[in-house]
C-alpha positions as CSV (number, residue, x, y, z in Angstrom):
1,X,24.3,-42.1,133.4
2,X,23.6,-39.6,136.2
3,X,24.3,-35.6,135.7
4,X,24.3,-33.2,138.5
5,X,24.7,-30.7,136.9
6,X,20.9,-30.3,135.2
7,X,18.0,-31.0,136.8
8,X,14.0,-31.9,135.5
9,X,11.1,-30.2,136.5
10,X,7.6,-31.6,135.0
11,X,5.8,-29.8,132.3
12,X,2.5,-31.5,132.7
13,X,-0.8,-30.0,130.2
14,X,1.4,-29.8,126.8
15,X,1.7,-33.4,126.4
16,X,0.8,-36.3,126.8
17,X,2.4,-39.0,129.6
18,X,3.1,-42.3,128.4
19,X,4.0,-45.9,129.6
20,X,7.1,-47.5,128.5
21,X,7.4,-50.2,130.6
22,X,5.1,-52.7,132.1
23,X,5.8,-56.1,134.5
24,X,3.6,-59.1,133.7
25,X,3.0,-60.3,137.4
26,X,-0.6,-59.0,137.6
27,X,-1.1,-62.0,140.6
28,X,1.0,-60.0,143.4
29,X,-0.4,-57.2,145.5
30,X,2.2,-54.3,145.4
31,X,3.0,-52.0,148.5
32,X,5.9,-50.3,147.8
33,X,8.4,-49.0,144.9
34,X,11.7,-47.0,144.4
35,X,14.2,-46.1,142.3
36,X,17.8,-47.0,142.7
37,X,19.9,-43.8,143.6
38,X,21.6,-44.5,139.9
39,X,18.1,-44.6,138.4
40,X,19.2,-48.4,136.4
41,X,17.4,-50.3,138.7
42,X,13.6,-50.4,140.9
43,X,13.2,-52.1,144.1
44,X,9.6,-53.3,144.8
45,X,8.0,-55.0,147.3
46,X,4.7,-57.1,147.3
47,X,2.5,-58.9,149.7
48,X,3.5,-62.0,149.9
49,X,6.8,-60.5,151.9
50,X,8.9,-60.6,148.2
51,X,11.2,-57.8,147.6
52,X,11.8,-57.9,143.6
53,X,14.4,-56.1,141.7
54,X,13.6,-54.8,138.2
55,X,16.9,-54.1,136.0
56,X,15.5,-51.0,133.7
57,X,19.2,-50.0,132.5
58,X,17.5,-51.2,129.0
59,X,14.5,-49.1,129.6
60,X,16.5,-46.0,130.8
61,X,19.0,-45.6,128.0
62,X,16.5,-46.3,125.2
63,X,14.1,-43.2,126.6
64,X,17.6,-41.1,127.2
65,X,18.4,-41.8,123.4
66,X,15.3,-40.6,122.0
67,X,13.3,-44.1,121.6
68,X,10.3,-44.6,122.5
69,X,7.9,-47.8,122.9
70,X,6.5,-50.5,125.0
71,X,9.0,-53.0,126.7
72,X,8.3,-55.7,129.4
73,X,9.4,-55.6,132.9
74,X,10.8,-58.9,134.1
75,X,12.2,-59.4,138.0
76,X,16.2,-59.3,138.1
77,X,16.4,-60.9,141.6
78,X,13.5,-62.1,143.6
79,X,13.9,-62.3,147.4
80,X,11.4,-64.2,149.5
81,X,10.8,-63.5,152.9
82,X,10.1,-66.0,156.2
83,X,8.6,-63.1,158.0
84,X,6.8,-60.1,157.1
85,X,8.8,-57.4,155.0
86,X,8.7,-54.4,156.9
87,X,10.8,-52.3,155.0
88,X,14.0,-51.4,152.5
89,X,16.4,-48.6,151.3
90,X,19.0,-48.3,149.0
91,X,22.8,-47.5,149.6
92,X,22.7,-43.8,148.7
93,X,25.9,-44.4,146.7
94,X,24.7,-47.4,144.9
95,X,25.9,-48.2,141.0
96,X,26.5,-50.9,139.2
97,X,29.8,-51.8,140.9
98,X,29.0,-54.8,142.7
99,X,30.8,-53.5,145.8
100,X,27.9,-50.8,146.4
101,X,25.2,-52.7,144.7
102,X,23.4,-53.7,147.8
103,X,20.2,-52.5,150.1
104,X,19.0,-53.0,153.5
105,X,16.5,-54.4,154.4
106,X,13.3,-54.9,157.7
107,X,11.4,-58.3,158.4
108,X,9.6,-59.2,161.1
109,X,11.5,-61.1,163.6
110,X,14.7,-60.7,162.4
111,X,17.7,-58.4,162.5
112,X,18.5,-55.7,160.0
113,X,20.1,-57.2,156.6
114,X,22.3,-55.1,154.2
115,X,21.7,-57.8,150.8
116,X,23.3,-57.7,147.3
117,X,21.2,-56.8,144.7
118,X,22.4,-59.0,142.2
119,X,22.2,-62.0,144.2
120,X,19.7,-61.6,147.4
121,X,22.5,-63.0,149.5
122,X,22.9,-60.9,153.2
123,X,26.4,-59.4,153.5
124,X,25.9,-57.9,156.8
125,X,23.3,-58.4,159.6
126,X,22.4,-55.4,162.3
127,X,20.9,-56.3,165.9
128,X,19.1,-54.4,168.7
129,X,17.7,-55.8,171.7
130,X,15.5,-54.6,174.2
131,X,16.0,-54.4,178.1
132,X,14.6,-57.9,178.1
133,X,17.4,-59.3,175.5
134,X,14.9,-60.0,173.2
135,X,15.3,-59.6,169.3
136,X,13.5,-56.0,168.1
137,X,12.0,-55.8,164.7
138,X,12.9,-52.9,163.1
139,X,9.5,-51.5,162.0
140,X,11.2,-48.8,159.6
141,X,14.6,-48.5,158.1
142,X,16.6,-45.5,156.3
143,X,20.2,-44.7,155.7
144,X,22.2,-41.3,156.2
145,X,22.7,-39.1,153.7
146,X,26.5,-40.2,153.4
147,X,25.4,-44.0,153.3
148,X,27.8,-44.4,156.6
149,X,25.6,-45.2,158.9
150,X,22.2,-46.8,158.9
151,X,19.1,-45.7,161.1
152,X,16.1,-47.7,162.6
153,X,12.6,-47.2,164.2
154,X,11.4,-49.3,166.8
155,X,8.1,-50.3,168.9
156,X,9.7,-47.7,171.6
157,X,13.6,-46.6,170.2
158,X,15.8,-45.0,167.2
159,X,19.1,-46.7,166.8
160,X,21.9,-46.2,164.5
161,X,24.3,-48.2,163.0
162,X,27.4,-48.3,161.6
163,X,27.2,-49.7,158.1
164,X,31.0,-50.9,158.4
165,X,30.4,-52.3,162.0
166,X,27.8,-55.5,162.1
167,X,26.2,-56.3,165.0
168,X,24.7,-53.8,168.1
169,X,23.9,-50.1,167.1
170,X,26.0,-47.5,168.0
171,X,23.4,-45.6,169.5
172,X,19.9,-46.5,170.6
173,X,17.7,-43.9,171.8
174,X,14.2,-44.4,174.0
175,X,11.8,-42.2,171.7
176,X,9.6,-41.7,175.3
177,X,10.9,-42.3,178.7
178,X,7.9,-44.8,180.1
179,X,4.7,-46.0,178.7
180,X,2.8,-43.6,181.1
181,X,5.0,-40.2,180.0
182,X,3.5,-37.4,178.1
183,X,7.2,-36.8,177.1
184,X,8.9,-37.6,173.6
185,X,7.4,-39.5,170.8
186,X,4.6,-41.7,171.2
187,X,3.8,-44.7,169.0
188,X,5.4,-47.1,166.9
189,X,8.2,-45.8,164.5
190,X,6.6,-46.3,161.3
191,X,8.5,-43.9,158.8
192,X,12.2,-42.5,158.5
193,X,13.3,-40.0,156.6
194,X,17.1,-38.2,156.6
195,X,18.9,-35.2,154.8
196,X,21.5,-33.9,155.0
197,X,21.4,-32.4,158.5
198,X,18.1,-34.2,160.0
199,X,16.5,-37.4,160.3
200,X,12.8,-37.2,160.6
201,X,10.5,-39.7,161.8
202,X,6.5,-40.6,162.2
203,X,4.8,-42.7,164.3
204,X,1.1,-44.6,164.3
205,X,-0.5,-42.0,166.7
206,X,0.4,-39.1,164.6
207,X,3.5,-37.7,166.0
208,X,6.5,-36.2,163.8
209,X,10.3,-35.8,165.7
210,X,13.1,-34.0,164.1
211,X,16.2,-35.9,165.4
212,X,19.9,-34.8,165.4
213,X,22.3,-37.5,163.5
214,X,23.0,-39.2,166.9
215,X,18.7,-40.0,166.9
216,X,18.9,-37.5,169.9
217,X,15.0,-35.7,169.8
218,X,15.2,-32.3,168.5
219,X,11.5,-31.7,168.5
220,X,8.2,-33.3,168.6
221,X,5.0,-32.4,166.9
222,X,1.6,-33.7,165.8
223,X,-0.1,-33.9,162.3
224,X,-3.5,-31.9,163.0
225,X,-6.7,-33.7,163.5
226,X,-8.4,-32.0,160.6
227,X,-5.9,-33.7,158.7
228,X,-5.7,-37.2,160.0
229,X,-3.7,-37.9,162.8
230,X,-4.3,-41.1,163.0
231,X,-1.5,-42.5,161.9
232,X,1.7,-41.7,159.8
233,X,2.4,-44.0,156.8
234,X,4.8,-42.1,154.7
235,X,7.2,-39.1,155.1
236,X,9.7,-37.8,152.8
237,X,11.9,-34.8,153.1
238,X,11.1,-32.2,149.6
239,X,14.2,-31.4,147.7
240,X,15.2,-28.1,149.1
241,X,15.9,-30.2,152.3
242,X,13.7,-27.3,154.6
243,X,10.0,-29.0,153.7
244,X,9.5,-32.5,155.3
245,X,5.6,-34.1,153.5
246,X,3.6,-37.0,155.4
247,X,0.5,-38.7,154.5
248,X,-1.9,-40.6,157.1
249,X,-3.6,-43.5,157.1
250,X,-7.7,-42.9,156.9
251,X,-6.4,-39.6,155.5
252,X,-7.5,-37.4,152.3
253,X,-4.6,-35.2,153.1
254,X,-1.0,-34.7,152.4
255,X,0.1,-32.3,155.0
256,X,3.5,-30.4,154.7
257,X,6.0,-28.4,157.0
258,X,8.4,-26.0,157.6
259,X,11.0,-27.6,159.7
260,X,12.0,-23.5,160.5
261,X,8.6,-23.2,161.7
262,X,6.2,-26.1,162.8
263,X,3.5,-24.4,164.9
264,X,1.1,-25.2,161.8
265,X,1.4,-26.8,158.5
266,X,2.7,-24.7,155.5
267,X,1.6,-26.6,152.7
268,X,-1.3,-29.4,152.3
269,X,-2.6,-31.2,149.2
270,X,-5.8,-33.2,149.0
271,X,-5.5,-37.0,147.9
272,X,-9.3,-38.9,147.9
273,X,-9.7,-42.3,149.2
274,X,-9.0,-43.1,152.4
275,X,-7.4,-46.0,153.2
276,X,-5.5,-48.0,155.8
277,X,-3.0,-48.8,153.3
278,X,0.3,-46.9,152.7
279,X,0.0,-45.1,149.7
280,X,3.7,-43.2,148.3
281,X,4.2,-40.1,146.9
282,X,7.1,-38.9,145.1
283,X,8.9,-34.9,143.6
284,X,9.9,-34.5,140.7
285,X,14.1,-33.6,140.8
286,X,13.4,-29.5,141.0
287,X,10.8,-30.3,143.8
288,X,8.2,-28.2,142.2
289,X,5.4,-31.1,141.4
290,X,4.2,-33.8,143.5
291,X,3.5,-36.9,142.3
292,X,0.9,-38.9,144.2
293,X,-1.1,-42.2,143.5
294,X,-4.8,-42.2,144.8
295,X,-7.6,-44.9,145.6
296,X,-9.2,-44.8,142.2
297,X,-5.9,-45.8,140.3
298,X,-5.0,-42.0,138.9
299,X,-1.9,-40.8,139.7
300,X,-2.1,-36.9,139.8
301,X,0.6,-34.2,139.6
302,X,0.5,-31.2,141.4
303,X,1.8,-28.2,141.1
304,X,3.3,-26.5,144.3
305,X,3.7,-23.3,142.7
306,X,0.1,-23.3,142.3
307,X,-1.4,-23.5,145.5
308,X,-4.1,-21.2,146.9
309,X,-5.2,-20.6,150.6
310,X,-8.1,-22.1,152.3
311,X,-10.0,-20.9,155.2
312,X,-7.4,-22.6,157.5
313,X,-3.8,-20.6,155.6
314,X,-3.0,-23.7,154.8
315,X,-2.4,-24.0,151.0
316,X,-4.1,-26.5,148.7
317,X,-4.1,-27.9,145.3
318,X,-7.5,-27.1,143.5
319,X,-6.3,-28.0,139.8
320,X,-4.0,-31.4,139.1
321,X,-2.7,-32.3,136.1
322,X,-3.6,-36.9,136.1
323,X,-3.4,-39.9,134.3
324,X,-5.1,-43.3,134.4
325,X,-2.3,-45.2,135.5
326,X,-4.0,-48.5,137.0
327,X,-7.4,-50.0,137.6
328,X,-7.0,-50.3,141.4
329,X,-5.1,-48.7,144.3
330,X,-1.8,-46.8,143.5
331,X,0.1,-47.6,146.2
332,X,4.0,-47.0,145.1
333,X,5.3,-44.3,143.3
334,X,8.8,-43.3,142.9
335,X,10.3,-40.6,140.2
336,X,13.6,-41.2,138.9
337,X,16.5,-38.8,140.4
338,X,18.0,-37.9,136.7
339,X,15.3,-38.5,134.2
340,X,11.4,-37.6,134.3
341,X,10.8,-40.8,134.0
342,X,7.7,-42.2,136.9
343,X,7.7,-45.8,138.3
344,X,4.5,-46.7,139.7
345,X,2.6,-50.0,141.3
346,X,-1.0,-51.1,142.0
347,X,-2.8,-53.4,144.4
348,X,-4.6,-53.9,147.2
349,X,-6.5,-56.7,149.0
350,X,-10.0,-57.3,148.0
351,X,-12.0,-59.8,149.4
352,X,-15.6,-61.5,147.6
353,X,-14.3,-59.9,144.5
354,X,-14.9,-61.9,141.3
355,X,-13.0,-59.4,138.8
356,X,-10.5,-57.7,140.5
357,X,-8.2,-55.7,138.3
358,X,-5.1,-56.4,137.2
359,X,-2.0,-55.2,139.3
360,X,1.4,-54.6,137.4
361,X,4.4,-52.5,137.8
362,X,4.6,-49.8,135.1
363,X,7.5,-47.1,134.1
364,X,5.6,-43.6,132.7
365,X,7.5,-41.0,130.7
366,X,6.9,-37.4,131.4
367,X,6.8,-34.5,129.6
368,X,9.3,-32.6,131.2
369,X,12.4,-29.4,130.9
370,X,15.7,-29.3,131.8
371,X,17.6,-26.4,134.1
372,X,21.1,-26.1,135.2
373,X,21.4,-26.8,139.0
């Protein structure tokens, strides 16, 4: 299905963008979504600690023949959770050969489990332990960019781990030397990122570390206050490997930098609705548009080409291209690495609420063009 050789780039204002798939479980709260690396499947996780699996090979080769229409999402694989789900990624090199069809996966209390898709079952389980021998809970999970080696954020540590090798990580790295210390990265791990030559990682208090592939600390920096350092929720690196994005928590602001140059941010877009929750954001395959869910249950598009300079050189979007996409929170978003096709999911808790909206899963087509890479 895949092709290297072109990529998509969003042509949003021409047309029109349009849902082709919807799920039907409007009872779960969704927190997360993403796309398998081969774009035939979507990985999503809820509240109640389930991680479902969505098989939209259906869906995917209908939209790349040329038909279009409504279909149904149903769950492939649903995987329940004793303790909280904390976290998942794909095998970079997964497909449908059942050999690389798998994922790992975070939950509270337990050790790191790489799981087939098709079945749920764990095929390899990954432990650290602190200097107290006691069980760690990875708090969040990413693999390298050559799927060889898995990585993992702690209360206090970054380990790595071989994916062939269960068991202890082959290295585990103190992100700050005491409790007390000034030095290193302060906070819980809550984000991981990697390339091809970096991993990056965020923590609760607002600090971002660039770490060499052995999770050694490279350097350490801190989202500005003016833009919400209160808390990192998500980071992703942009496509041309140099720009690494991260949104806050209680934050209108998604805040970009230049891994060349980090004294300030080069690049920040505004998303209303702030929010405790982690809310996704997504690029299209050329990196130019960002695709991000807000509060009110649009999901806008912006431009990055288009940004103009506010009073702080920073550069923000003034004019997004958006879509109704749900009645309530948007809180995953993930864009398909071959197609410009959009997955997105909706929920949030709401308490003394008598008609809350429904929350679904949905699959958007976008108007999009096609370059060679």
């Amino acid at each position: 299905m895949s092709n290297n050789a072109y990529l998509y780039e969003y042509t949003v204002g021409s047309q029109r963008i349009e849902c082709i798939a919807e799920s039907d479980e409007d009872c779960v709260i969704y927190r997360a979504v993403e796309w398998s690396p081969d774009g035939t499947m979507l990985a999503a996780s809820t509240d109640d600690s389930t991680l479902r699996i969505y098989d939209v090979n259906t869906q995917v080769t209908q939209y790349a023949s040329g038909e279009h229409g409504m279909s149904p999402l149903a769950a492939y694989t649903t995987i329940a959770h004793a303790g909280t789900l904390l976290g998942f990624a794909w095998y970079p090199h997964m497909n449908r050969d059942p050999a690389a069809n798998c994922f790992i996966e975070s939950v509270r209390d337990h050790p790191l489990h790489l799981c087939d898709t098709q079945t749920g079952k764990v095929r390899a389980s990954y432990s650290a332990y602190d200097a107290y021998d006691t069980l760690m809970s990875a708090t969040a999970v990413a693999f390298s960019h050559d799927g060889t080696s898995i990585y993992a954020g702690y209360a206090t540590h970054i380990g790595r781990f071989d994916v062939h090798r269960e068991g202890p990580p082959v290295e585990l790295t103190q992100t700050t030397p005491s409790r007390r210390s000034r030095d290193g990265l302060k906070g819980i791990v809550s984000c991981l990122a990697t390339n091809n030559t970096h991993i990056a990682s965020a923590t609760l208090s607002g600090q971002l570390a660039l770490h060499t592939p052995d999770t050694q600390i490279a350097c350490v920096w801190r989202v500005p206050v003016e833009y919400g350092g209160t808390g990192v929720t998500h980071l992703r690196w942009a496509p041309n490997n140099i720009h690494v994005w991260a949104a806050s928590r209680q934050s209108e602001f998604i805040v970009a930098w230049d891994i060349r140059d980090l004294r300030a941010p080069c690049a920040v877009v505004r998303r209303p609705g702030r929010t405790m929750q982690r809310m996704q954001f997504a690029f299209d395959a050329s990196g130019r548009h960002l695709a991000v869910g807000q509060a009110d249950g649009r999901v806008v598009l912006h431009d990055l080409n288009a940004l103009d300079c506010d009073q702080s050189n920073a550069l923000v979007q003034d004019d997004p291209n958006s879509v109704q996409a749900h009645g309530d929170l948007v809180a995953g978003i993930s864009s398909h690495p071959y197609y410009p096709l959009l997955a997105t999911a909706s929920g949030q808790r709401r308490f003394c609420d008598p008609n809350p909206a429904p929350n679904c899963l949905r699959v958007w087509s976008v108007p999009a063009q096609y370059y060679c890479a």
